[in-house]
C-alpha positions as CSV (number, residue, x, y, z in Angstrom):
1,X,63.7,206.2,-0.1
2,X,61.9,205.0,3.7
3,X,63.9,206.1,6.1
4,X,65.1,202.8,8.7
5,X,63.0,202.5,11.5
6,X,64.9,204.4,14.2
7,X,66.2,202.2,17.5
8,X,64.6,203.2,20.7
9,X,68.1,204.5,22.1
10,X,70.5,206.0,19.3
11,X,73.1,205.1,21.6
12,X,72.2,202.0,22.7
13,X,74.7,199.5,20.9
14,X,73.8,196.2,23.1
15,X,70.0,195.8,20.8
16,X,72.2,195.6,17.7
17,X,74.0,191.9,17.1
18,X,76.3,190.4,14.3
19,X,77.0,186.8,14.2
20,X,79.7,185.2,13.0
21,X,78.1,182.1,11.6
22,X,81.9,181.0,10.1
23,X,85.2,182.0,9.9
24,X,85.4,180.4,6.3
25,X,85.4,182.5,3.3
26,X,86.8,182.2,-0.7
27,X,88.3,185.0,-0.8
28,X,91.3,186.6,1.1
29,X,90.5,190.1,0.8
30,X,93.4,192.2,1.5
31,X,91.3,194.6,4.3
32,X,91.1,191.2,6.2
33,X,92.7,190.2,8.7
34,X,90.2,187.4,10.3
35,X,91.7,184.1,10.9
36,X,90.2,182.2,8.2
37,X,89.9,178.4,9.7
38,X,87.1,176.2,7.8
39,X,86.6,174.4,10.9
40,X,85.4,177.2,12.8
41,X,81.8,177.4,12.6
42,X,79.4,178.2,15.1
43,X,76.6,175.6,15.8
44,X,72.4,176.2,16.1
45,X,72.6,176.3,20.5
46,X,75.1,179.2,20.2
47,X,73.2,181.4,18.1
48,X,69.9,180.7,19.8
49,X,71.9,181.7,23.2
50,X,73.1,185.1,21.7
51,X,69.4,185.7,19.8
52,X,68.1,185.2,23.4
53,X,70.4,187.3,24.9
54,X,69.5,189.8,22.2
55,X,66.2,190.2,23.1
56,X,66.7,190.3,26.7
57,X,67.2,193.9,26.6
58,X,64.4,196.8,27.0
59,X,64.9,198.5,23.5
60,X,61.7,197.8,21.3
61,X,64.0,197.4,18.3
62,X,66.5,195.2,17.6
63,X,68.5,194.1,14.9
64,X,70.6,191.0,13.9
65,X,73.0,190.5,11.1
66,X,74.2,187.4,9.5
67,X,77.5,187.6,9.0
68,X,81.5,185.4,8.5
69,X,83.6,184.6,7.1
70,X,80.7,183.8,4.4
71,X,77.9,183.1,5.5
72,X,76.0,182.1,2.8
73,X,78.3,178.8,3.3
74,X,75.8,177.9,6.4
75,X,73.0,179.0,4.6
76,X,70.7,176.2,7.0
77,X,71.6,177.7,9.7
78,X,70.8,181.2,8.6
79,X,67.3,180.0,7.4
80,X,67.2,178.3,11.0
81,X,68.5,181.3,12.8
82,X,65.5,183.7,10.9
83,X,62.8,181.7,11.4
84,X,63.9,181.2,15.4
85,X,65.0,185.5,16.1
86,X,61.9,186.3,14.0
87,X,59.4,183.7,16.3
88,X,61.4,185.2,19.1
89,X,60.8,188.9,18.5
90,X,57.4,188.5,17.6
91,X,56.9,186.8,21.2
92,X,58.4,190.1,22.9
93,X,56.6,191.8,21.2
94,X,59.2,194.0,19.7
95,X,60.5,195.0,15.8
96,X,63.3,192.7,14.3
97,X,65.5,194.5,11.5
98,X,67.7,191.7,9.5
99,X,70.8,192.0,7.5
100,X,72.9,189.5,5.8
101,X,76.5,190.6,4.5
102,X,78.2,188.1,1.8
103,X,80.8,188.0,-0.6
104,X,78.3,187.0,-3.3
105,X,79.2,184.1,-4.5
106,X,77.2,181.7,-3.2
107,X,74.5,184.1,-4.2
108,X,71.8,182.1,-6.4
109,X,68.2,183.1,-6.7
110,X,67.0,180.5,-4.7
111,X,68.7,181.6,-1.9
112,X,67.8,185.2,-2.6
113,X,64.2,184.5,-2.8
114,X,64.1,183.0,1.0
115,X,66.2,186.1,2.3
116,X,63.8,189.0,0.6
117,X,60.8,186.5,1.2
118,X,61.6,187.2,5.2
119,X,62.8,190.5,4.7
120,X,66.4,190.3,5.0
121,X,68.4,193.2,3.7
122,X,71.3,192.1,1.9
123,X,74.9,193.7,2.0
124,X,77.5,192.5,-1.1
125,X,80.9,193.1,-0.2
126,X,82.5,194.7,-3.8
127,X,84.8,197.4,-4.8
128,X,83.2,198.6,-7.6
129,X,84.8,197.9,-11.4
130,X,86.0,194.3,-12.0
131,X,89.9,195.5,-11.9
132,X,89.5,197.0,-8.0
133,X,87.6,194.1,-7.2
134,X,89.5,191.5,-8.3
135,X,92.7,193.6,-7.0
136,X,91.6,194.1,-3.6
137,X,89.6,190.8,-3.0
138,X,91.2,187.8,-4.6
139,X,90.2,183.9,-3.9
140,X,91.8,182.0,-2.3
141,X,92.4,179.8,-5.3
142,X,91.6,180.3,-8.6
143,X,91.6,183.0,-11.0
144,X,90.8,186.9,-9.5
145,X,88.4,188.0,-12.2
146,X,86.5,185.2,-12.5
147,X,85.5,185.7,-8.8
148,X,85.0,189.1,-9.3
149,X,82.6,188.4,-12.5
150,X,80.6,186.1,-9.9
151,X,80.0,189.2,-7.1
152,X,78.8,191.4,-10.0
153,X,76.0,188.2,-11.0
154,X,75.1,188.6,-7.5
155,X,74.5,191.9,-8.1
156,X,72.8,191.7,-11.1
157,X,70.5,188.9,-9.7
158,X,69.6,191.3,-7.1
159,X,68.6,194.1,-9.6
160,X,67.0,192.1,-11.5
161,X,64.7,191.0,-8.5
162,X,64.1,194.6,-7.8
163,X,65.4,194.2,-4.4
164,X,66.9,197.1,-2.5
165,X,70.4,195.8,-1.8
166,X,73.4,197.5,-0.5
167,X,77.1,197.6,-1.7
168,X,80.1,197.7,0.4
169,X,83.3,199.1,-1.0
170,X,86.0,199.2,1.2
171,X,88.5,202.1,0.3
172,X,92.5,201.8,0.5
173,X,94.8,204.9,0.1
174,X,95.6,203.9,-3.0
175,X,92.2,203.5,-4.5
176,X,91.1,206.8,-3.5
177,X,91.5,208.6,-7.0
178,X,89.2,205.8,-8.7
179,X,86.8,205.5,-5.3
180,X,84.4,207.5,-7.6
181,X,83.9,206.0,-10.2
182,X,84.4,202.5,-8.4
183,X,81.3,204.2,-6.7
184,X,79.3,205.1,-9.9
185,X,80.0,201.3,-11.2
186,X,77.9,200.2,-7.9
187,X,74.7,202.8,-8.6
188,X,75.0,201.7,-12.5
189,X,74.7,198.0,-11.0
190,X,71.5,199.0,-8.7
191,X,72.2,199.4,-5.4
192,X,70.0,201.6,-3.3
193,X,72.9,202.2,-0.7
194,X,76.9,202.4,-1.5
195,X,78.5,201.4,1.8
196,X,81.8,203.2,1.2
197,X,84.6,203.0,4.5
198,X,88.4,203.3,4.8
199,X,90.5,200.3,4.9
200,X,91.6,200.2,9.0
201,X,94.7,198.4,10.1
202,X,97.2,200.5,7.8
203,X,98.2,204.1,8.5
204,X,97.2,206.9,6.3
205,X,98.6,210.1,5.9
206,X,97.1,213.8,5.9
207,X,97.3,214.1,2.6
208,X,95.5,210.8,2.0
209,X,92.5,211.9,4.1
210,X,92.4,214.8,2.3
211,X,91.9,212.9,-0.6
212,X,89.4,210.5,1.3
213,X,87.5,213.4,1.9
214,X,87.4,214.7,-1.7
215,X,86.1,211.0,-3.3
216,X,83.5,210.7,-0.5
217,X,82.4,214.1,-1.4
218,X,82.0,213.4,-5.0
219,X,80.1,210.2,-4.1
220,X,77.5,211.9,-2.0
221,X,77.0,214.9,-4.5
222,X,76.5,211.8,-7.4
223,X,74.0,210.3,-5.2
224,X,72.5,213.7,-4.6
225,X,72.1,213.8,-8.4
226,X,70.7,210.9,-8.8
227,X,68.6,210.9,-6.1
228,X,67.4,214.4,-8.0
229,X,66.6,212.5,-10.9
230,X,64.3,209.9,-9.2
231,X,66.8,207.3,-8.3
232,X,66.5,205.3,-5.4
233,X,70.1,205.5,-4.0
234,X,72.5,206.5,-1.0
235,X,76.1,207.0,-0.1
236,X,77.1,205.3,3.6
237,X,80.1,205.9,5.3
238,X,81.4,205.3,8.8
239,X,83.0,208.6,8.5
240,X,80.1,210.2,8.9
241,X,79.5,208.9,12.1
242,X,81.4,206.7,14.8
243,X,84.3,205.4,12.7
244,X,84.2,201.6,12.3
245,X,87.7,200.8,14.4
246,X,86.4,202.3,17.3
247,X,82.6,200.5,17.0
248,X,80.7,199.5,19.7
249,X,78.4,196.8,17.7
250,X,78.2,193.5,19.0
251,X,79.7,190.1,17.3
252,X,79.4,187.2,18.5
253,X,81.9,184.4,17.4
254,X,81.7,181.3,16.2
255,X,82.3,179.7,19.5
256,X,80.0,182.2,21.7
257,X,82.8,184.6,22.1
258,X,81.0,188.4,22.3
259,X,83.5,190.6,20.3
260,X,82.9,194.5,20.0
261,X,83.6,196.5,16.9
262,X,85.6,195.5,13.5
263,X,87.5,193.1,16.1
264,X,87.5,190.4,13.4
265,X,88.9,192.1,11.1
266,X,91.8,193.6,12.7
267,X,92.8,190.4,14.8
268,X,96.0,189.3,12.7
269,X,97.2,193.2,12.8
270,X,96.2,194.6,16.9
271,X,96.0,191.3,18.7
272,X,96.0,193.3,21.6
273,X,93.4,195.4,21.0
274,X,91.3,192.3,19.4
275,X,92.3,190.9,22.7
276,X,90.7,193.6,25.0
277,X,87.9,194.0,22.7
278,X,86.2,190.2,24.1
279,X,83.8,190.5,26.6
280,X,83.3,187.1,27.8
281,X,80.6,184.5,26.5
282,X,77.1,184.6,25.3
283,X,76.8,181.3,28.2
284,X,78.6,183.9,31.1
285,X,75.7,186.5,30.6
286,X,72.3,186.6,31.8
287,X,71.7,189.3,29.9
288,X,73.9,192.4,28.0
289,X,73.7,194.7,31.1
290,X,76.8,196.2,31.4
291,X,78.2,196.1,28.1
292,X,76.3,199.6,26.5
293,X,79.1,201.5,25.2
294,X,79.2,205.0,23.8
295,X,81.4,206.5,21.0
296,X,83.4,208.7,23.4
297,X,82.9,205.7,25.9
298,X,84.4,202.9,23.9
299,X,87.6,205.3,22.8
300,X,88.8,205.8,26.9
301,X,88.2,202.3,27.2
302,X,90.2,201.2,24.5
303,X,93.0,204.1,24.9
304,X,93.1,203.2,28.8
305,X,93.9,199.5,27.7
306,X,95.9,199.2,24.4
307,X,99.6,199.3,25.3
308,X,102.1,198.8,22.6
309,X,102.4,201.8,20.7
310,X,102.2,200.3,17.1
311,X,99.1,199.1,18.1
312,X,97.9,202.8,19.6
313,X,99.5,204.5,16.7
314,X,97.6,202.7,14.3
315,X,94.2,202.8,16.5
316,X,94.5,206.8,16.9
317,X,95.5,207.4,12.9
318,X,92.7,205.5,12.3
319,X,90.4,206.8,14.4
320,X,91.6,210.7,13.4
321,X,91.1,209.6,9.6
322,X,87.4,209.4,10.1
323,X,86.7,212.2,12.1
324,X,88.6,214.2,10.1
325,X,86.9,213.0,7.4
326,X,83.3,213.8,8.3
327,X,84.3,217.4,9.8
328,X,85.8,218.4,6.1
329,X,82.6,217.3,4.7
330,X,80.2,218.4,7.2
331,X,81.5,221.9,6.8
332,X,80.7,221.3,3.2
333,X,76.7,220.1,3.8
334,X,77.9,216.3,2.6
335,X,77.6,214.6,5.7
336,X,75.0,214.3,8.0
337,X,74.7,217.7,10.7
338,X,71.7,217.5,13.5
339,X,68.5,218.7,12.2
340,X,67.3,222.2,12.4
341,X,71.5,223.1,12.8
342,X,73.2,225.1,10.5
343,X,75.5,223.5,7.9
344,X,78.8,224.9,9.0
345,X,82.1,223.9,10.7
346,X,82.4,223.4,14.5
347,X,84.9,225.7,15.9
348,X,87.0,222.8,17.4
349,X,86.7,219.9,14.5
350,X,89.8,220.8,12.2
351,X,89.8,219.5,8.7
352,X,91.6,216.5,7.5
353,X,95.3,218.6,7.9
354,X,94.6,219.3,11.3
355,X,95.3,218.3,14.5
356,X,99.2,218.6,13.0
357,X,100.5,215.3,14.5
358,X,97.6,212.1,14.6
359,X,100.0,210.9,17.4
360,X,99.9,211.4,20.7
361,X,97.9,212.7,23.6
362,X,96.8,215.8,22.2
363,X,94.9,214.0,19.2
364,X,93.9,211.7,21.7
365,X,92.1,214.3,23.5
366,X,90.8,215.9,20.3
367,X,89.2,212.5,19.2
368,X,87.8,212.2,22.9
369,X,86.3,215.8,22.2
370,X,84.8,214.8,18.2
371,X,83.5,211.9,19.9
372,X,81.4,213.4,22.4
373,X,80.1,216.2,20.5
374,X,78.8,214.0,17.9
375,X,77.0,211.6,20.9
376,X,75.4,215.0,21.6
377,X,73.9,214.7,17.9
378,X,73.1,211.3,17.5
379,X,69.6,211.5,18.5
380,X,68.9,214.1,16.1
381,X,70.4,213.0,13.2
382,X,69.0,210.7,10.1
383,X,69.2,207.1,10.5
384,X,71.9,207.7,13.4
385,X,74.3,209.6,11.1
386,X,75.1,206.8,9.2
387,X,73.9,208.0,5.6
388,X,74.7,211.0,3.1
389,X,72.4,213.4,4.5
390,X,69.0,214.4,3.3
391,X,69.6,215.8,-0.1
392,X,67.2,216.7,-2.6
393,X,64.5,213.6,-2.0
394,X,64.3,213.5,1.5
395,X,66.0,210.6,3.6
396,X,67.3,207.5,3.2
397,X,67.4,204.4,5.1
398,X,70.6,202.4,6.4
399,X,71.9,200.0,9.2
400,X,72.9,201.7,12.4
401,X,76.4,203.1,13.5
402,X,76.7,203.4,17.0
């Protein structure tokens, strides 16, 4: 599997860009928290602004992701918004990666055709077998399973066009003993990567992460032995990188809004910390100057801000969840370590059961620590430490985590 073309700056989270072409979507998936208003869509001078703004910047890569909401239901605008970022790269001169991430069910062939046609990676949000999808990501009306028998078309379509597409399965604790095989259903369907992350906005225990750790490892090793085999496929996870709540990539809202992170997605459960997390408008900014952010970086800012302790609570268990997480299986050689290092534990990581409280400073300080040691890797790790690690085949590609 080609590895991704690597950014200029692993660290650099200001040439990376989500839009938010609607806040409309179907479905009402329970990980969700987005306010889901119909009427909030974003109109052709907004994205142009933020695709300007994009591009602005020094790094000789960029990428741009079309996201919701759904998407898909502004699909004119998306075929607008590729033609004008791709003119607009190929102006500056520099490389232009493009991802789409949809629910699916607006998915047709047509449509599919014009995304691989301009090189558009496409991300399909399922959980794996019909019974967790339709579970976990209902309609908003009408029957569960039917909408999850429309997702798993899309995917199907997709294989059958021999595209490499990716899944994204998003993990509650309660899924966890069936995350597997929810996993297996998504390689058996074709994808080339299995996006796999924890649901955020709801507090998980030790023992949970434990068992996060444990599913994620058995997805990786069934990769591995595919990948052995000749298969074309990867296991992604936040957790083996920056984890997702405390993201520094770029969204820009529907009205021009720049967000940071899983904002979004959080909004209805941390308003406050959705509230810190907006930086102003794409029309306030001559250019993205002064909004790079760092792992470690975007924590202190964050911690230094978020008052009510719910909200920090959650944020910090979170957070601790992750990293946790990708220590256990780093020590194990199942998530991604710097190249040339050996495969074994840092001293100071801990395994899911440790630090003993995920409250409080001394956590705090202990994800400050995970944070920056693993900025000290970025640069030297596969596609940015975002994918299962090199296994038998060699690498694999995937969108950046930073």
């Amino acid at each position: 599997m080609d590895a991704a073309r690597p950014l200029e700056d692993p660290l650099d989270n200001t040439c990376n860009m989500t839009l938010l072409l609607t806040r409309a979507c179907q479905l009402a998936c329970a990980y969700c928290r987005m306010d889901r208003n119909p009427a909030s869509s974003m109109e052709e001078p907004v994205l142009r602004r933020a695709v300007d703004l994009l591009m602005s910047g020094p790094s000789p890569s960029v990428a741009l992701d079309f996201s919701g909401g759904e998407p898909l239901l502004r699909f004119e605008l998306i075929r607008r918004g590729i033609l004008y970022a791709t003119r607009s790269a190929r102006s500056r001169g520099k490389s232009l990666r493009l991802d789409l991430s949809t629910n699916g069910l607006l998915l047709d062939e047509g449509k599919a055709a014009f995304l691989l046609r301009r090189g558009v990676r496409i991300h399909v949000s399922s959980d794996g077998s019909l019974r967790t999808h339709a579970r976990n990501r209902p309609p908003a009306r009408g029957p569960a399973r039917s909408a999850a028998e429309r997702c798993r078309a899309a995917l199907s379509l997709l294989a059958r066009l021999r595209a490499p597409f990716d899944a994204t399965m998003v993990v509650f604790p309660e899924d966890v003993p069936v995350m597997a095989r929810n996993a297996r259903h998504l390689m058996d369907a074709g994808a080339s990567v299995v996006q796999i992350d924890y649901a955020l906005g709801v507090t998980w225990s030790r023992e949970q992460a434990s068992d996060l750790a444990e599913g994620l490892g058995a997805c990786v090793l069934e990769a591995r032995r595919r990948r052995a085999l000749g298969a074309q496929v990867a296991v992604e996870s936040s957790c083996f990188g920056n984890p997702d709540l405390n993201s520094a990539l770029m969204a820009i809202d529907t009205d021009g809004t720049i967000l940071m992170g899983c904002t979004p997605t959080v909004e209805a459960t941390c308003p406050t910390l959705a509230g810190i997390l907006r930086f102003g408008s794409v029309y306030a900014r001559r250019n993205l100057q002064g909004l790079r952010r760092t792992p470690s970086e975007m924590a202190r800012f964050i911690l230094s801000s978020l008052r009510p302790e719910r909200e920090r609570r959650l944020f910090v268990n979170n957070l601790a969840v992750g990293l946790a997480v990708r220590a256990a299986l780093a020590s194990r050689g199942l998530a991604p370590v710097p190249s040339g290092a050996p495969r074994t534990q840092r001293p100071s990581a801990g395994a899911p059961s440790r630090p003993a409280r995920w409250t409080g400073r001394p956590v705090e300080r202990w994800i400050l620590g995970e944070l920056a040691a693993l900025e000290e890797e970025l640069g030297s790790m596969p596609s940015r430490g975002a994918w299962d690690g090199p296994g038998p085949t060699g690498s694999a590609g995937g969108r950046t985590s930073a």
